[in-house]
C-alpha positions, 0 to 999 in steps of 0.5 A, a space after each residue: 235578317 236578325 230577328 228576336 221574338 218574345 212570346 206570352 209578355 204582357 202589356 209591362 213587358 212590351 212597354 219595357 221592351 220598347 223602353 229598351 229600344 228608345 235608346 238606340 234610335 237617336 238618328 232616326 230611322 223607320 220602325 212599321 208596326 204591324 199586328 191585329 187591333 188590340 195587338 199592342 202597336 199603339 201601346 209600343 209606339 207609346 212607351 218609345 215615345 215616351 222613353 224618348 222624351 215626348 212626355 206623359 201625353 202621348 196622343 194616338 194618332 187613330 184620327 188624326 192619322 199622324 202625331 209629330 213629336 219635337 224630341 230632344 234629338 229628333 222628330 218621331 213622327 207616328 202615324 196610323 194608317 189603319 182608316 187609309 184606304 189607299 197609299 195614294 191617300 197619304 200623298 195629302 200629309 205631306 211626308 216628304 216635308 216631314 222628312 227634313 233632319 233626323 226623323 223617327 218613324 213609327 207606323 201602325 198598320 203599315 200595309 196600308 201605305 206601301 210605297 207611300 212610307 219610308 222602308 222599315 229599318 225595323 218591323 214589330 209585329 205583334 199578336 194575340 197570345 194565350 197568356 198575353 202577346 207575342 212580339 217578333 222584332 225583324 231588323 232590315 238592313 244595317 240600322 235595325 240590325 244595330 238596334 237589335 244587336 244585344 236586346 236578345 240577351 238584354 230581355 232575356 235577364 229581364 224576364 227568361 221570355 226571350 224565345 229565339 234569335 236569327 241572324 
């Protein structure tokens, strides 16, 4: 599986990093985003969504538990899992009628609602860090690995803090 980590970036480097990645998910797919509160998931899923056309007011969707965007190309549905208790519980959103056309997925606390929630094409974890976080970007098949192919060498002109790539 290709991966990517970036270790140490602030809050404007993760931003710019999912600036960076918005441009490659026009036909949807799954992105699970997974790390410890305060890591920076809502954070990422704020500049994605933004970057692809959802506007300034990007809700978190900590309550309300999903937020669905009608972008210019497809629909992102960001969901947070984080007060699930079971995956069983997801089954009253209603996922497979949000499913229909070309569908970005952007979900936060993911081990919540295994089985219940698309596979990721892509994994971002995110953790605690000494001088900021570390971000590690796991493609899982063929779409995330196309969404990663060249975001190494991209980074790494931005800011050097490009740590590793495995292929």
């Amino acid at each position: 599986m290709p991966e990517i980590a970036f270790n140490g970036i602030d809050e404007d480097a993760l931003a710019a990093l999912a600036r960076k990645l918005a441009p490659r998910l026009l036909r949807g797919g799954s992105i699970h985003l997974a790390g410890p509160l305060g890591a920076g998931k809502t954070t990422f899923a704020r500049a994605l969504l933004r970057a692809l056309g959802a506007g300034e007011r990007v809700k978190s969707p900590t309550y309300t538990l999903i937020e669905s965007y009608a972008l210019p190309d497809l629909t992102a549905q960001h969901l947070d899992l984080y007060r699930i208790a079971a995956a069983e519980e997801l089954e009253w959103l209603g996922l497979r009628d949000l499913a229909d056309g070309p569908v970005l997925w952007l979900i936060e606390w993911p081990e919540r609602g295994i089985g219940a929630i698309p596979e990721p094409d892509l994994t971002v974890s995110l953790a605690h860090a000494a001088s900021g976080r570390d971000a590690n970007l796991v493609a899982h098949g063929e779409i995330g690995a196309r969404w990663l192919e060249g975001m190494d060498i991209e980074r790494g002109r931005d800011s050097g803090q490009r740590v590793s790539r495995d292929s």
